[in-house]
C-alpha positions in Angstrom: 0.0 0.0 0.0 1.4 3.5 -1.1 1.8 5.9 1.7 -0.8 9.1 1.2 1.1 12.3 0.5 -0.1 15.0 3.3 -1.3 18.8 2.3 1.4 21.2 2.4 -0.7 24.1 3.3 0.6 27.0 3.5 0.5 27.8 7.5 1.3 32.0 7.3 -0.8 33.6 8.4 0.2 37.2 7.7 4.0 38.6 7.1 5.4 42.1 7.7 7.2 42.7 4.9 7.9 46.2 5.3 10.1 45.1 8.0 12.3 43.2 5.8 12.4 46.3 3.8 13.6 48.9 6.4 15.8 46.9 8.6 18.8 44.4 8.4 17.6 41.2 9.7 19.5 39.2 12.3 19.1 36.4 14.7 15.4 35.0 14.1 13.2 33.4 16.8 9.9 31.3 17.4 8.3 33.1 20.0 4.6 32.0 20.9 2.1 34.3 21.5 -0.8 34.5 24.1 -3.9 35.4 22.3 -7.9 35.7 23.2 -10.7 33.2 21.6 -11.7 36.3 19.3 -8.2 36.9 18.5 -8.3 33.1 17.2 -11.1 33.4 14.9 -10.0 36.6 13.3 -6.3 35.1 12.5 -8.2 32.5 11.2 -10.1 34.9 9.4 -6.9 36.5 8.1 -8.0 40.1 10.1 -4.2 40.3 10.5 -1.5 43.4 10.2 2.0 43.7 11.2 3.2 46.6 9.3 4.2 48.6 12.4 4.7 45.7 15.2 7.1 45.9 17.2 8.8 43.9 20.4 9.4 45.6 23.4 10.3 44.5 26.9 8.5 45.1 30.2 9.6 43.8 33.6 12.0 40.5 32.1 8.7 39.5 29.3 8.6 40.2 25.4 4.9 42.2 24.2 3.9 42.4 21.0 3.1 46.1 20.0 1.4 47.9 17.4 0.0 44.4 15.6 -4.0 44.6 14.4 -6.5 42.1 14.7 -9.5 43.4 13.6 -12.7 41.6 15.4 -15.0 39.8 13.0 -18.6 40.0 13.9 -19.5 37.0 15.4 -17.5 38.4 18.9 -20.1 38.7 21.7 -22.0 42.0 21.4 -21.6 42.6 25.3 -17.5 42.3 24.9 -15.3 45.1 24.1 -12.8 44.3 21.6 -9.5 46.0 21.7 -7.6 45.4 18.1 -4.3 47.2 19.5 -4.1 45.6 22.5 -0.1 44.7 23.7 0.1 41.2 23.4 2.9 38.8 25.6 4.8 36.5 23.4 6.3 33.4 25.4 10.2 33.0 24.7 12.5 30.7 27.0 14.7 32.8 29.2 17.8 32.5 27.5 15.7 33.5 24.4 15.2 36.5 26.2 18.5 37.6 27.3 19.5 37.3 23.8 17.1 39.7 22.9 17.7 42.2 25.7 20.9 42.4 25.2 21.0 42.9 21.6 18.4 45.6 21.8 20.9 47.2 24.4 23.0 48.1 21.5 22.7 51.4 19.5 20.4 51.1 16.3 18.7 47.6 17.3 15.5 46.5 17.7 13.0 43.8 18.0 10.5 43.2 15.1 8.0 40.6 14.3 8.2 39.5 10.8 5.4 36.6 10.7 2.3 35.3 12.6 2.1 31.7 11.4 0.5 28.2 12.2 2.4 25.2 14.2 -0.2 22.3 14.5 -3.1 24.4 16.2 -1.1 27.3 17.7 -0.2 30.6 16.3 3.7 31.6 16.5 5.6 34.5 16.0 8.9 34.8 13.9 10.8 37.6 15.9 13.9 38.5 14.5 16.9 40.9 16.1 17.2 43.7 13.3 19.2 46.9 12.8 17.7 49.9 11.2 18.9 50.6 7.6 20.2 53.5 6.0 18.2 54.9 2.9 21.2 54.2 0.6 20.5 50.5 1.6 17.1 50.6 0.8 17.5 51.9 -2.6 20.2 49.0 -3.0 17.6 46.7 -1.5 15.3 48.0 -4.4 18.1 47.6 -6.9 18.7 44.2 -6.1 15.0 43.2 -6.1 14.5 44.9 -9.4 18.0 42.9 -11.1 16.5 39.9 -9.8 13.0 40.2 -11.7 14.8 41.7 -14.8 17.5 38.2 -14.5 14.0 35.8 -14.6 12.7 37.6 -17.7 16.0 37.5 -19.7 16.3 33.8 -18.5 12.1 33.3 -19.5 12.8 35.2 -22.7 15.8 33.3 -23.6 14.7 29.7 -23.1 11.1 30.0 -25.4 
């Protein structure tokens, strides 16, 4: 009998890619992240954004800033939604240090790049990043616009 070949689903849930833009990405992490039922069903949902998330540290924990979830409608009428609330994410306490003590140094930060799916629970990719300079951006841009340019000659040449 021949094994069946399981789903590969895609399990992200939303991505911040305007961080990948404006900062230098460095050490990643899987951080989980300790959500409400609503919270749940709007991920599911996709009623996601992470454009201007952010990590920041409070008392030896790790909260999630500045990420949406919008509520859907089926959230009880007679509780109050808050989409901006600070959320904690769960990190092992070396995890932590690491991240403390990289943000300690001028021009880093904490950003979260991903909400995705692990079995049933939600993660977040965290990643150490330092700012970039607008000359890197437009090199970033260069390099991204090369690359598309590269596929077409490469399309173009092989029909």
């Amino acid at each position: 009998m021949a094994k069946a070949k399981k789903k590969t689903a895609d399990n992200t849930i939303a991505q911040n890619k305007k961080a990948r833009f404006d900062y230098a990405l460095g050490e990643k992490f899987e951080a989980g992240i300790e959500l409400q039922g609503w919270e749940v069903k709007s991920l599911r949902a996709g009623k996601v954004q992470l454009v201007d998330s952010f990590v920041q540290f409070h008392r030896g924990e790790a909260w999630l800033m500045g990420a949406l979830i919008s509520p859907i409608q089926s959230v009880s009428t007679h509780y109050v939604a808050e989409p901006n609330r600070k959320r904690k994410l769960l990190l092992h306490r070396r995890e932590l240090a690491r991240l403390q003590q990289g943000v300690e140094q001028k021009g880093y930060t904490v950003v979260c790049t991903a909400l995705y799916w692990k079995n049933h629970l939600v993660k977040a990719a965290v990643a150490l990043a330092k700012g970039k300079a607008e000359h890197d951006k437009r090199q970033t841009e260069k390099d991204r616009d090369w690359g598309r340019e590269k596929q077409r000659i490469v399309r173009d040449h092989n029909r």
